[in-house]
mmCIF file as Biopython writes it, N, C-alpha, C and O atoms, coordinates in Angstrom:
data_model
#
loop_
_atom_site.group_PDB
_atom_site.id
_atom_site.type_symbol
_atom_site.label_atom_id
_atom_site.label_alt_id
_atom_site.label_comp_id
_atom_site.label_asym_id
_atom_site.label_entity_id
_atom_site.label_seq_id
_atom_site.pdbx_PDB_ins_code
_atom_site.Cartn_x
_atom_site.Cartn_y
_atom_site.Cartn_z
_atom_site.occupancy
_atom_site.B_iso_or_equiv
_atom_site.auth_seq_id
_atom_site.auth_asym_id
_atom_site.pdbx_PDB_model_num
ATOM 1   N N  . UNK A ? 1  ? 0.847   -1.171 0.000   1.0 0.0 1  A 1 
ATOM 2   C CA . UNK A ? 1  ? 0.000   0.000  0.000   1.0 0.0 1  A 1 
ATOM 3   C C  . UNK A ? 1  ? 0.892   1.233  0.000   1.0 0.0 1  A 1 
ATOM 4   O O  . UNK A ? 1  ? 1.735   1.205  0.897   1.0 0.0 1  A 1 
ATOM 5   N N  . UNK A ? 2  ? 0.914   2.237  -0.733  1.0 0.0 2  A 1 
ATOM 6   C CA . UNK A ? 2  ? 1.202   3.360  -1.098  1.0 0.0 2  A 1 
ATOM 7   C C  . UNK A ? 2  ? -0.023  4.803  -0.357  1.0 0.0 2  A 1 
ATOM 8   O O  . UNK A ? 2  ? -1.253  4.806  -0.329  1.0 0.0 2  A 1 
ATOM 9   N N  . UNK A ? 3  ? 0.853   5.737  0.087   1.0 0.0 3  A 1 
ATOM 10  C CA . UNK A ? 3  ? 0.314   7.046  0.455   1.0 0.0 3  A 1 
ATOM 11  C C  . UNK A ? 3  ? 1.090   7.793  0.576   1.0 0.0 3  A 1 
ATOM 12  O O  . UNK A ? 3  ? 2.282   7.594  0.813   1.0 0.0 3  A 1 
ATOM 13  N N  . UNK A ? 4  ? 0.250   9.315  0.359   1.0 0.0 4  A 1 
ATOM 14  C CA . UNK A ? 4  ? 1.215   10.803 0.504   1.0 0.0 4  A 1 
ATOM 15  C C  . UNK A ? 4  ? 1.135   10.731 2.102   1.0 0.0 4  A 1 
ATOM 16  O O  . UNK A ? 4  ? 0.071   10.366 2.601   1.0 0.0 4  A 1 
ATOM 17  N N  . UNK A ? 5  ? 2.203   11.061 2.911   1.0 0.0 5  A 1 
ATOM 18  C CA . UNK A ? 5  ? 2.301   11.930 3.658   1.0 0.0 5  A 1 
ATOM 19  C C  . UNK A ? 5  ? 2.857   13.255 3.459   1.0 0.0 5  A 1 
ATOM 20  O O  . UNK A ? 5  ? 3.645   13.715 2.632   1.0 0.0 5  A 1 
ATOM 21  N N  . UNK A ? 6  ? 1.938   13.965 4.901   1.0 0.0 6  A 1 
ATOM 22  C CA . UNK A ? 6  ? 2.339   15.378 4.904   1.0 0.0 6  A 1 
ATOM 23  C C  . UNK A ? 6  ? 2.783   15.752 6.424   1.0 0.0 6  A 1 
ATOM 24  O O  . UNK A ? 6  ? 2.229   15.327 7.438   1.0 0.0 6  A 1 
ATOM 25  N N  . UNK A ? 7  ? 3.973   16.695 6.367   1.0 0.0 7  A 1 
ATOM 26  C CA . UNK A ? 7  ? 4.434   16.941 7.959   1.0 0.0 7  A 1 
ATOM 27  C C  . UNK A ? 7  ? 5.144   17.983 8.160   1.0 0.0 7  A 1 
ATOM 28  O O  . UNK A ? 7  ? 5.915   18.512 7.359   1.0 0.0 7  A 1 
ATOM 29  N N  . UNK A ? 8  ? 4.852   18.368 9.457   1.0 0.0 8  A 1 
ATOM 30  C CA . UNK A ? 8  ? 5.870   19.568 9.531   1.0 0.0 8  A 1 
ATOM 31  C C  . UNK A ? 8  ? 7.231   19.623 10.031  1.0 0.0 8  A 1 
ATOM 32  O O  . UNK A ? 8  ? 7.435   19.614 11.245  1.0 0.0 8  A 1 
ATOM 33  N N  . UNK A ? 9  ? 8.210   19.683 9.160   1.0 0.0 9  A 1 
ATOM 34  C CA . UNK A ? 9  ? 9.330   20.065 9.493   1.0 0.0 9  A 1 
ATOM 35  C C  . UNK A ? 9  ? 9.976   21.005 10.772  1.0 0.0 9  A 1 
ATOM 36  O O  . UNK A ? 9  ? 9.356   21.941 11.278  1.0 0.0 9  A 1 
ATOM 37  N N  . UNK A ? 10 ? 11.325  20.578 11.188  1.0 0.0 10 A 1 
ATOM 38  C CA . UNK A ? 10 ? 12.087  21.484 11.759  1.0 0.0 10 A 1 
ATOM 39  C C  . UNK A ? 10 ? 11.812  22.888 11.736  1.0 0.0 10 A 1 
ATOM 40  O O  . UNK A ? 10 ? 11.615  23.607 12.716  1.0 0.0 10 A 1 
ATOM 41  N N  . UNK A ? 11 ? 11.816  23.237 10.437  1.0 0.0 11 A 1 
ATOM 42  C CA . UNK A ? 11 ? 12.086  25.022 10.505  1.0 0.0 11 A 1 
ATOM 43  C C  . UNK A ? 11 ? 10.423  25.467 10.058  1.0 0.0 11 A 1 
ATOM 44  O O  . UNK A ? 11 ? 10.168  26.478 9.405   1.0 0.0 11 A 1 
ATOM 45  N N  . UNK A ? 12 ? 9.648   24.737 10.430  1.0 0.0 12 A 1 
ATOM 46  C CA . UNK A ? 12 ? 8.387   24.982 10.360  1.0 0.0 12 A 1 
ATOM 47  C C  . UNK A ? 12 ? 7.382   24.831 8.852   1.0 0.0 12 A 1 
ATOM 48  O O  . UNK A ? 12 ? 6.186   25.110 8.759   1.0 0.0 12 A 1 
ATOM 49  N N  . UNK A ? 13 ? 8.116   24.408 7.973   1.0 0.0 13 A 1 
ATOM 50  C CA . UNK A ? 13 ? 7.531   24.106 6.402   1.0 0.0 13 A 1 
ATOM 51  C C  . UNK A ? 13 ? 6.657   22.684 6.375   1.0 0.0 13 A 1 
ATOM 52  O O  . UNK A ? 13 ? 6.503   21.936 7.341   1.0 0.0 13 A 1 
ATOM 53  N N  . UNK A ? 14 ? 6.330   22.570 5.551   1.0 0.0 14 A 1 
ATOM 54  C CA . UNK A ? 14 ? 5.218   21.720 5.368   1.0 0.0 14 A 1 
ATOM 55  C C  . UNK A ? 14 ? 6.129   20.111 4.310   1.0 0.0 14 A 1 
ATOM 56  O O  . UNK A ? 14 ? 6.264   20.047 3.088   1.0 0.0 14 A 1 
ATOM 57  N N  . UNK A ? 15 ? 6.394   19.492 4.933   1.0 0.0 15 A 1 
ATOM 58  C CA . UNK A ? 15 ? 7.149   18.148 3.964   1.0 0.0 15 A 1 
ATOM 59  C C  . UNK A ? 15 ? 6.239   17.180 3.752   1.0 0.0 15 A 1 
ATOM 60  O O  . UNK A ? 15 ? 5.410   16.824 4.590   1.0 0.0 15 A 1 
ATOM 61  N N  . UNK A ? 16 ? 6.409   16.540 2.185   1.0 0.0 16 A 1 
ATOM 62  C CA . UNK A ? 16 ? 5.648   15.762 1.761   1.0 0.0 16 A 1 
ATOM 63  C C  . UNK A ? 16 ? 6.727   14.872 1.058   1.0 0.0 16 A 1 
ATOM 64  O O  . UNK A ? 16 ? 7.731   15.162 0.407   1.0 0.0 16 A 1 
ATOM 65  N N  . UNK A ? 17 ? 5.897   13.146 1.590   1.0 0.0 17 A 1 
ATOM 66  C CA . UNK A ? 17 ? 6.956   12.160 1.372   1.0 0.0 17 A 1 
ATOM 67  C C  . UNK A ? 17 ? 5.646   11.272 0.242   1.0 0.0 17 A 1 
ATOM 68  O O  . UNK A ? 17 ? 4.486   11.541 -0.069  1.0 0.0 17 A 1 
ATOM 69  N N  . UNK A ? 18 ? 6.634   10.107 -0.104  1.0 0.0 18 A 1 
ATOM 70  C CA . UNK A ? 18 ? 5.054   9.203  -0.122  1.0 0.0 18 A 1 
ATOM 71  C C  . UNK A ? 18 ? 5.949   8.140  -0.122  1.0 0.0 18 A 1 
ATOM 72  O O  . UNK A ? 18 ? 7.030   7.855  -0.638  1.0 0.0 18 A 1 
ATOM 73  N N  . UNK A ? 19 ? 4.922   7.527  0.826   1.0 0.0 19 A 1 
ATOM 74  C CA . UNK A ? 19 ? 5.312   6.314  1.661   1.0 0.0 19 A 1 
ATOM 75  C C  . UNK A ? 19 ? 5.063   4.771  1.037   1.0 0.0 19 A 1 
ATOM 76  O O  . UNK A ? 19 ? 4.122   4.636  0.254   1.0 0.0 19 A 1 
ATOM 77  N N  . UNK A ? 20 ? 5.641   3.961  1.271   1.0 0.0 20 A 1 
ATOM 78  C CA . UNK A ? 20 ? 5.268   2.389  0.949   1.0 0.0 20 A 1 
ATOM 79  C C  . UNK A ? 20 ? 5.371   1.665  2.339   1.0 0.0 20 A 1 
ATOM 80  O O  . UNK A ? 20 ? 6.421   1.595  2.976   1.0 0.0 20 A 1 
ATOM 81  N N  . UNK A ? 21 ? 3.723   0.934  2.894   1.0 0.0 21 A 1 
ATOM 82  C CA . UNK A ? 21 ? 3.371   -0.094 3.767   1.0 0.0 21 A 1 
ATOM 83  C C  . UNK A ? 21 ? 3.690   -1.788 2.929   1.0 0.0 21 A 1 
ATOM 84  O O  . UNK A ? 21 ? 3.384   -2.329 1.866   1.0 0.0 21 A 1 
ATOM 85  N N  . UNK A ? 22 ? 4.416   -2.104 4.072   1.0 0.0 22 A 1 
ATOM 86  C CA . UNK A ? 22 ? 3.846   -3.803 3.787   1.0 0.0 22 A 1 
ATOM 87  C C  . UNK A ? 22 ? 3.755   -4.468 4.996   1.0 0.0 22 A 1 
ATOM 88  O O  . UNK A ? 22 ? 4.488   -4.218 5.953   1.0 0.0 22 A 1 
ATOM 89  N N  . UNK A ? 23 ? 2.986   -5.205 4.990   1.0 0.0 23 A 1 
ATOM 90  C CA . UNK A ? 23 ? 3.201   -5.861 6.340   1.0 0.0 23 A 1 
ATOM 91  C C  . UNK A ? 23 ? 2.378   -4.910 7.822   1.0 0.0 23 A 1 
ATOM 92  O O  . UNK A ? 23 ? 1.986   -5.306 8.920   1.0 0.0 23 A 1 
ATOM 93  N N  . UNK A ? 24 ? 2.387   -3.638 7.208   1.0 0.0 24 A 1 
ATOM 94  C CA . UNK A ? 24 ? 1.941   -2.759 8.414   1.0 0.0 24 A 1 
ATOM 95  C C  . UNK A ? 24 ? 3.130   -1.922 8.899   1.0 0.0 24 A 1 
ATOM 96  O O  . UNK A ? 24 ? 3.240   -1.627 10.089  1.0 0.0 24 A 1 
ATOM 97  N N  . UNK A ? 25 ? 3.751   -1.656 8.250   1.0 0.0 25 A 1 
ATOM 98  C CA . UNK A ? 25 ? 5.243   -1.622 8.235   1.0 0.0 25 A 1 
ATOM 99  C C  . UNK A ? 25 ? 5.660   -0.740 6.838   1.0 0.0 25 A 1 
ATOM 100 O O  . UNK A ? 25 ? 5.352   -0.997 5.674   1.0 0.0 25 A 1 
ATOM 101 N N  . UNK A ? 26 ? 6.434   0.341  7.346   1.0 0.0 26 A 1 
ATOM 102 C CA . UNK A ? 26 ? 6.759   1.424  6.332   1.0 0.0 26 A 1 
ATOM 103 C C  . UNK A ? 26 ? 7.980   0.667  5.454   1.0 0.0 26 A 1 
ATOM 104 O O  . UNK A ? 26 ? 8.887   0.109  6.073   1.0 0.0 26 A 1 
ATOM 105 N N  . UNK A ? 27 ? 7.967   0.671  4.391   1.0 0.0 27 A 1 
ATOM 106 C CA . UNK A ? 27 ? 9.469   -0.317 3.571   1.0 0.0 27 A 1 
ATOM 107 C C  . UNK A ? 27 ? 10.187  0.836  3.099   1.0 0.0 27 A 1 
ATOM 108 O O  . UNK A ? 27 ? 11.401  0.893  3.298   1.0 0.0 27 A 1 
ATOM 109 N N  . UNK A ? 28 ? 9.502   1.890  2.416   1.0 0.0 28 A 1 
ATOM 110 C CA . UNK A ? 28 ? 10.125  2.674  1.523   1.0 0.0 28 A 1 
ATOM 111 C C  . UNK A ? 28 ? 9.202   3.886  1.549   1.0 0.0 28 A 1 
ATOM 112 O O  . UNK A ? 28 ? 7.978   3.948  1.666   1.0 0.0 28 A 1 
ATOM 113 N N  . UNK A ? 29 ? 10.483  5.192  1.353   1.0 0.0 29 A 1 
ATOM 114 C CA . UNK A ? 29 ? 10.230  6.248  1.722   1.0 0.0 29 A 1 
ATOM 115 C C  . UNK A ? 29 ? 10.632  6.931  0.615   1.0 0.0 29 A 1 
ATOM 116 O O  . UNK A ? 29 ? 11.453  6.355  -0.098  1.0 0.0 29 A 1 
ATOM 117 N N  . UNK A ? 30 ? 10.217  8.136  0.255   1.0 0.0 30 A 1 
ATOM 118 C CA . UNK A ? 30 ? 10.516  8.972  -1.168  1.0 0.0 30 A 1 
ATOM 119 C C  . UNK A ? 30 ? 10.036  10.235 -0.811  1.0 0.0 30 A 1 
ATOM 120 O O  . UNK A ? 30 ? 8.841   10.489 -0.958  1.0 0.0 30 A 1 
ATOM 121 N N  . UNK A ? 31 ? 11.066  11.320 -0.217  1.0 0.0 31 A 1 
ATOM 122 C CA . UNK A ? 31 ? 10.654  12.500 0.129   1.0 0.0 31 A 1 
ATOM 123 C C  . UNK A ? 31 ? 10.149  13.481 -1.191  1.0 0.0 31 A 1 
ATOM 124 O O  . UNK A ? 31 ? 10.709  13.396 -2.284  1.0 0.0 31 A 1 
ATOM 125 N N  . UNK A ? 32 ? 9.517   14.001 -1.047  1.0 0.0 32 A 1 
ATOM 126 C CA . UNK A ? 32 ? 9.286   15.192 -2.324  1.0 0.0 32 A 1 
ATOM 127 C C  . UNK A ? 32 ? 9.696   16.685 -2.383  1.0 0.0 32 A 1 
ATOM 128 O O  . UNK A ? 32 ? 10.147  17.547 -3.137  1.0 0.0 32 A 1 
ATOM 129 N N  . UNK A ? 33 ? 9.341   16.499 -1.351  1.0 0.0 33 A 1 
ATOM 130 C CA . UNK A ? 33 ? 9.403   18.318 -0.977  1.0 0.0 33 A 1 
ATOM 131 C C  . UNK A ? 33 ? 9.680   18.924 0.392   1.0 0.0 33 A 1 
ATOM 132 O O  . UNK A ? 33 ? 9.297   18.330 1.401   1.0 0.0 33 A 1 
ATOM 133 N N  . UNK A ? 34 ? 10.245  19.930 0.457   1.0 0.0 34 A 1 
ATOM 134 C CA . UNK A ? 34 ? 9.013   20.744 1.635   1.0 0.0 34 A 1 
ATOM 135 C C  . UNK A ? 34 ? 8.866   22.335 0.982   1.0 0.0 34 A 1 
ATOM 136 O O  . UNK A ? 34 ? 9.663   22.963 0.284   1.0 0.0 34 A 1 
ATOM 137 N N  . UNK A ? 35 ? 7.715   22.658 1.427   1.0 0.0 35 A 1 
ATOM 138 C CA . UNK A ? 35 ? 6.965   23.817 1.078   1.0 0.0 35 A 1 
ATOM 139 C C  . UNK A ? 35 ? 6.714   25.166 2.017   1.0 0.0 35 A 1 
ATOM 140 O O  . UNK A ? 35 ? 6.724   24.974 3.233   1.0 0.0 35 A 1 
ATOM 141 N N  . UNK A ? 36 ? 6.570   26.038 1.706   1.0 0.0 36 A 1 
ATOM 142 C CA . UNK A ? 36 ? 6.296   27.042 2.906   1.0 0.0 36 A 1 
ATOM 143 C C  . UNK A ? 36 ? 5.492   28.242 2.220   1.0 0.0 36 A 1 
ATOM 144 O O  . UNK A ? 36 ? 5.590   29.466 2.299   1.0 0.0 36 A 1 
ATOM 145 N N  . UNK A ? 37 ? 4.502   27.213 1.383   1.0 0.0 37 A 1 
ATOM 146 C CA . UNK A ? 37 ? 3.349   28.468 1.023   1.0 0.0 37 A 1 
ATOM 147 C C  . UNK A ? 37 ? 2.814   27.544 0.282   1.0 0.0 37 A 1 
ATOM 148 O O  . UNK A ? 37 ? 3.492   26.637 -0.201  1.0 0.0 37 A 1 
ATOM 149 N N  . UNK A ? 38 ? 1.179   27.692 0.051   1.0 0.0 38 A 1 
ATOM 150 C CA . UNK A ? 38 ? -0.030  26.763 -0.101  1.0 0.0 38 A 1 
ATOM 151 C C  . UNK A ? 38 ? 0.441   26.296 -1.645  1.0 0.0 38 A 1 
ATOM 152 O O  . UNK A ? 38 ? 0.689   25.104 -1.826  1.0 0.0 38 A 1 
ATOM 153 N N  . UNK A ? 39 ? 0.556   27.214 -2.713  1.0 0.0 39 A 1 
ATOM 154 C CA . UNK A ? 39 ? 0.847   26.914 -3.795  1.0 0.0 39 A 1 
ATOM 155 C C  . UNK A ? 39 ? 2.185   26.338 -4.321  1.0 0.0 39 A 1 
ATOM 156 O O  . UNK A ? 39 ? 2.408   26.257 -5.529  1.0 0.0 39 A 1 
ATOM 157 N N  . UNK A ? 40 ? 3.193   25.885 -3.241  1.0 0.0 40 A 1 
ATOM 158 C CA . UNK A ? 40 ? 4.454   25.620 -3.310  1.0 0.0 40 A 1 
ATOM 159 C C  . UNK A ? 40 ? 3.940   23.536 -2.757  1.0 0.0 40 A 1 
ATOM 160 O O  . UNK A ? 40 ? 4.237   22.435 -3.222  1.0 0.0 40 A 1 
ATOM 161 N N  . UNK A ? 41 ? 3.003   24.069 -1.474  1.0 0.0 41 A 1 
ATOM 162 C CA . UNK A ? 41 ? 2.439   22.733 -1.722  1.0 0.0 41 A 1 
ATOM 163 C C  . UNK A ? 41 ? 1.667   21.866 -2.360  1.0 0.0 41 A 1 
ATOM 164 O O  . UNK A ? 41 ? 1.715   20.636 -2.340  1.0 0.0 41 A 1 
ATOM 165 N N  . UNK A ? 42 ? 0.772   22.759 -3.069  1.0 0.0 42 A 1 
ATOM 166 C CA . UNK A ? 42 ? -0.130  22.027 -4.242  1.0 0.0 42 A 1 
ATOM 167 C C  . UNK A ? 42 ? 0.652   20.931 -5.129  1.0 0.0 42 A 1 
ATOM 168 O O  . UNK A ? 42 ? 0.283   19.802 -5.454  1.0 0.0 42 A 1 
ATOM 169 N N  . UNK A ? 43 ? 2.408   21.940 -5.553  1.0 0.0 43 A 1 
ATOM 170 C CA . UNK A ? 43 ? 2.740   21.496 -6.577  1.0 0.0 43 A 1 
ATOM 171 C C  . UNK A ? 43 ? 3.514   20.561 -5.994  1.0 0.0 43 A 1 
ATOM 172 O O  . UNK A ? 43 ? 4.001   19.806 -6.836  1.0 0.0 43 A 1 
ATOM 173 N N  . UNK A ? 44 ? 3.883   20.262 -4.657  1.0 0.0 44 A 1 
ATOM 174 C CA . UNK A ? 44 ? 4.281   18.946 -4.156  1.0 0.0 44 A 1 
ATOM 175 C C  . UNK A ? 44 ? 3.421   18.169 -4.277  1.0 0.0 44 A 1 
ATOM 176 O O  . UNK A ? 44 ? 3.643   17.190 -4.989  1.0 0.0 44 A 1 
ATOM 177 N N  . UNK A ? 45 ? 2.360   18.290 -3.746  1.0 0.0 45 A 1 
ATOM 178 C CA . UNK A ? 45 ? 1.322   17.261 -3.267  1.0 0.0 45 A 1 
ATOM 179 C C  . UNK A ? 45 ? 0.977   16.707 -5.125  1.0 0.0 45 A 1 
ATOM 180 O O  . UNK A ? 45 ? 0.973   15.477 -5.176  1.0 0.0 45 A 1 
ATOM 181 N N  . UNK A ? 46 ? 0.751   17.270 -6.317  1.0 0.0 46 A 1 
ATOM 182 C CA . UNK A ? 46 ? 0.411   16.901 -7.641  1.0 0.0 46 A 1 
ATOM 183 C C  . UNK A ? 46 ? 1.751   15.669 -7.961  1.0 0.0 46 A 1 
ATOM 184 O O  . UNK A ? 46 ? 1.684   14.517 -8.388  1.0 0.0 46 A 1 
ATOM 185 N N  . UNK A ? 47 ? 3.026   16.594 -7.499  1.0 0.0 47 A 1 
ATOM 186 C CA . UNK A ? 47 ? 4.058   15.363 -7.835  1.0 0.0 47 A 1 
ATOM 187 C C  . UNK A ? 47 ? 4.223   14.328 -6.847  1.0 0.0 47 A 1 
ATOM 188 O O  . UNK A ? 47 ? 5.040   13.432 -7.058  1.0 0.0 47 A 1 
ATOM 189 N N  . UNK A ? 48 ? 3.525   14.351 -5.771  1.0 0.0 48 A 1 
ATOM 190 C CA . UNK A ? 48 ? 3.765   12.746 -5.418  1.0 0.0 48 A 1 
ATOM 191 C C  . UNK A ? 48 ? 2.662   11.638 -5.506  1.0 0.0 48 A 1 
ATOM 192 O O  . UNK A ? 48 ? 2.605   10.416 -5.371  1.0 0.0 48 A 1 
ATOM 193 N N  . UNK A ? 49 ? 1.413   13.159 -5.937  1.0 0.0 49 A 1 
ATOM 194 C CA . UNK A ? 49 ? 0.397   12.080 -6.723  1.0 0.0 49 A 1 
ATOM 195 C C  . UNK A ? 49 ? 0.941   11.463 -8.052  1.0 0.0 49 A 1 
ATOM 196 O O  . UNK A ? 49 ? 0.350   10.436 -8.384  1.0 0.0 49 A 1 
ATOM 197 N N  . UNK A ? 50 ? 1.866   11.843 -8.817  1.0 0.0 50 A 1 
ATOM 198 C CA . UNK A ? 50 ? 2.118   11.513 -10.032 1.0 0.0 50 A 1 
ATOM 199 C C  . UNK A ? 50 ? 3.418   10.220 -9.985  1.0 0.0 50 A 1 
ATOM 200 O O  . UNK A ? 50 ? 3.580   9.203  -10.660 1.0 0.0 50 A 1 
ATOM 201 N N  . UNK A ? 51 ? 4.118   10.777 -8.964  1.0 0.0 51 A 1 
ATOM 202 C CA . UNK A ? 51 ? 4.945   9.286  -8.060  1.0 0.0 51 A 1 
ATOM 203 C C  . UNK A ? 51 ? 4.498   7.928  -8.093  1.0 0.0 51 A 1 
ATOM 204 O O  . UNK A ? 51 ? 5.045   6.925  -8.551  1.0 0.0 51 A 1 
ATOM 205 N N  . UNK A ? 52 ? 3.161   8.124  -7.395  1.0 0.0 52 A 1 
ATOM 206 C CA . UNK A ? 52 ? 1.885   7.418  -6.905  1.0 0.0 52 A 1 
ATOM 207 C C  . UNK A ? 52 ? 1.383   6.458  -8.269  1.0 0.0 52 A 1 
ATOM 208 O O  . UNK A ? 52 ? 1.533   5.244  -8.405  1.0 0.0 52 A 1 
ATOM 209 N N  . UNK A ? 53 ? 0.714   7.466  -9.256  1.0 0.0 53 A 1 
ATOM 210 C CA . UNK A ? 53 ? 0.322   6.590  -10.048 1.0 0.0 53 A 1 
ATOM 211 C C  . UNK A ? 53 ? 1.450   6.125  -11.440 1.0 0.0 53 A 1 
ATOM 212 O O  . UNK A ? 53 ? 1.017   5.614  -12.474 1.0 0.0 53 A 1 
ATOM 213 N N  . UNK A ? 54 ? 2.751   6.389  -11.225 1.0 0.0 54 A 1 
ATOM 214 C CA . UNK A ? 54 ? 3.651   6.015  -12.336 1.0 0.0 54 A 1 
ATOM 215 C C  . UNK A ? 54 ? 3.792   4.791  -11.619 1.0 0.0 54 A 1 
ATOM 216 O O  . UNK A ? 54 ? 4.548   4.011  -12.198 1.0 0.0 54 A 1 
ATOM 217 N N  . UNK A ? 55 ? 3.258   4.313  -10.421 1.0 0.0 55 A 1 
ATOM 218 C CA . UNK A ? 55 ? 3.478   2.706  -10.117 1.0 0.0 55 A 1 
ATOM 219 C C  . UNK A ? 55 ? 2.533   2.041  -10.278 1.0 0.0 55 A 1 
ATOM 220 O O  . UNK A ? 55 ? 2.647   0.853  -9.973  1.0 0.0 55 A 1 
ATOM 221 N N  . UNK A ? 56 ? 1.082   2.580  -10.876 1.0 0.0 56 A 1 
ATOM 222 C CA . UNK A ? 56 ? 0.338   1.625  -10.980 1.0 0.0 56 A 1 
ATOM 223 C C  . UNK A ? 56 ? 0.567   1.171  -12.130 1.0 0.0 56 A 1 
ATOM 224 O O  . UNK A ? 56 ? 1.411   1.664  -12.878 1.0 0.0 56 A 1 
ATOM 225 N N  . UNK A ? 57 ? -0.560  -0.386 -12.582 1.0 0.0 57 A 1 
ATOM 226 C CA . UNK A ? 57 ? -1.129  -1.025 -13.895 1.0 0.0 57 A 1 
ATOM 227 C C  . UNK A ? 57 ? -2.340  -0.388 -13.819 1.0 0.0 57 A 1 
ATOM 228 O O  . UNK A ? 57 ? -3.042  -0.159 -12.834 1.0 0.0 57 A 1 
ATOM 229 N N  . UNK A ? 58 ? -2.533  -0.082 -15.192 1.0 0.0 58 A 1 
ATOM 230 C CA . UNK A ? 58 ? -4.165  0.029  -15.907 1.0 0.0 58 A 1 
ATOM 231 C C  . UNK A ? 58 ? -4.995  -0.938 -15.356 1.0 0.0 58 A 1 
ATOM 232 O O  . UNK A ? 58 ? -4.372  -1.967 -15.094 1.0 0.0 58 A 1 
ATOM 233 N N  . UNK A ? 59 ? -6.269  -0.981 -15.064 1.0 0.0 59 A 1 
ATOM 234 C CA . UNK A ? 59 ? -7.368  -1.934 -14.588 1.0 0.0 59 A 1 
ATOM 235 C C  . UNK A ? 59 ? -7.705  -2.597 -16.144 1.0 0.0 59 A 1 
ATOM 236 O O  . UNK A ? 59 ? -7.999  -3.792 -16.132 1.0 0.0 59 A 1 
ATOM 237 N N  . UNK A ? 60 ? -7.687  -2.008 -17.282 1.0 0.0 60 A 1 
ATOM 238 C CA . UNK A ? 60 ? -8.076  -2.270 -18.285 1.0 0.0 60 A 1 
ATOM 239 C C  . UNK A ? 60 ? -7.223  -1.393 -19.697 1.0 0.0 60 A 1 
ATOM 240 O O  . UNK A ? 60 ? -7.052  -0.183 -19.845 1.0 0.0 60 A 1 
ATOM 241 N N  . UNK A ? 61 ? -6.798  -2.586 -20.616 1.0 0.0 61 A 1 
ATOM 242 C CA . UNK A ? 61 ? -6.199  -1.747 -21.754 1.0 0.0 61 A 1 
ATOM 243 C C  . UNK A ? 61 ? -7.199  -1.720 -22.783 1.0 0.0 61 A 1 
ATOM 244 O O  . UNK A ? 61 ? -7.859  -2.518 -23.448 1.0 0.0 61 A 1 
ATOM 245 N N  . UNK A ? 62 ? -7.018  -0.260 -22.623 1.0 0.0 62 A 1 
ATOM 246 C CA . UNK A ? 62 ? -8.055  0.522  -23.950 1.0 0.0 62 A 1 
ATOM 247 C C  . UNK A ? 62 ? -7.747  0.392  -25.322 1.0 0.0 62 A 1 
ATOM 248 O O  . UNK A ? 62 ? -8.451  0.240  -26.320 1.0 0.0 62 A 1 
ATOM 249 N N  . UNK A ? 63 ? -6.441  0.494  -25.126 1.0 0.0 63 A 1 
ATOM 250 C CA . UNK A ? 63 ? -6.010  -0.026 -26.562 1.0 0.0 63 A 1 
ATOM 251 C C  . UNK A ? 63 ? -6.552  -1.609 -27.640 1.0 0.0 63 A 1 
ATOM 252 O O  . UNK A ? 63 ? -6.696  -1.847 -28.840 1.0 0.0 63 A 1 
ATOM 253 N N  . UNK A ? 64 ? -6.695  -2.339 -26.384 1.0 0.0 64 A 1 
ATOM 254 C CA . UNK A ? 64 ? -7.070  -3.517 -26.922 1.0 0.0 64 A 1 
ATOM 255 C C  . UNK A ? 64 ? -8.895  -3.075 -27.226 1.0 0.0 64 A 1 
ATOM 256 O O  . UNK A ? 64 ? -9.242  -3.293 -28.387 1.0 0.0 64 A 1 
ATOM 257 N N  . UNK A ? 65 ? -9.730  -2.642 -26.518 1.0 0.0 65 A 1 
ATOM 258 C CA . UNK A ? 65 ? -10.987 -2.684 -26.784 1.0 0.0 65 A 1 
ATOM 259 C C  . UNK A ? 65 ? -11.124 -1.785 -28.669 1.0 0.0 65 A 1 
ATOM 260 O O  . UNK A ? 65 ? -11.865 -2.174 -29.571 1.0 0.0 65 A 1 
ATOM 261 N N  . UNK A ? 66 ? -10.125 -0.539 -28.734 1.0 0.0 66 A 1 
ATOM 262 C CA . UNK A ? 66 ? -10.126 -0.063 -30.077 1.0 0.0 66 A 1 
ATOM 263 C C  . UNK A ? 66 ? -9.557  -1.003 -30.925 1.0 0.0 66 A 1 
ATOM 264 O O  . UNK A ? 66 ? -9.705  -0.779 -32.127 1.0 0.0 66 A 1 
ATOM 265 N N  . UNK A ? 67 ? -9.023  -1.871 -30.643 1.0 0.0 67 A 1 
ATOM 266 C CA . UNK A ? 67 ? -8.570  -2.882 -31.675 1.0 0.0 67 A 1 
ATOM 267 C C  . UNK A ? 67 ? -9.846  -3.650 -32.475 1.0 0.0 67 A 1 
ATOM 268 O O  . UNK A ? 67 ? -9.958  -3.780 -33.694 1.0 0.0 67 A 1 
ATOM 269 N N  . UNK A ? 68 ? -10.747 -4.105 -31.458 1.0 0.0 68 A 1 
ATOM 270 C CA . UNK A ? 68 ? -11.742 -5.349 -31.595 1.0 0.0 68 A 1 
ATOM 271 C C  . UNK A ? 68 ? -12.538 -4.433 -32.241 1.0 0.0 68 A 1 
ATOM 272 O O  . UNK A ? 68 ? -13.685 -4.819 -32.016 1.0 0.0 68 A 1 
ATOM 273 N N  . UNK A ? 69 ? -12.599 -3.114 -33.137 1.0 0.0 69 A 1 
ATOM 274 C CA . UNK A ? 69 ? -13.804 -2.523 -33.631 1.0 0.0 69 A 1 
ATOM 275 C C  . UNK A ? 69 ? -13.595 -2.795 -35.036 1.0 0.0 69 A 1 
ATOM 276 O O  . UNK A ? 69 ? -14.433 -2.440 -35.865 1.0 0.0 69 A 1 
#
């Protein structure tokens, strides 16, 4: 299982990691950022959504359904 965390740093900024569970149990860690203004975090929080889903599989390839037409 995969998630963003968000936390506050030492010098008071806003850090965003995204995390990997197994077991119940953190395996792997991938810091992104830290931020210290809302729009500095948006654009963290978009790239570790994009972290996030460069590890998934498709539920379904579309490509194959345009084939069968």
């Amino acid at each position: 299982m995969a998630f963003i965390r968000k936390f506050e740093t030492a010098s008071g900024a806003t850090g965003v990691q995204v995390c990997w569970k197994q077991n119940g149990e953190v395996v792997k860690i991938v810091h992104v950022g830290s931020a210290n203004s809302e729009v500095a975090l948006e654009k963290l929080l978009k790239k570790a959504q994009k972290i996030l889903d460069d590890g998934k599989r498709p539920l379904f390839d579309l490509a194959e359904f345009d084939r069968k037409k």
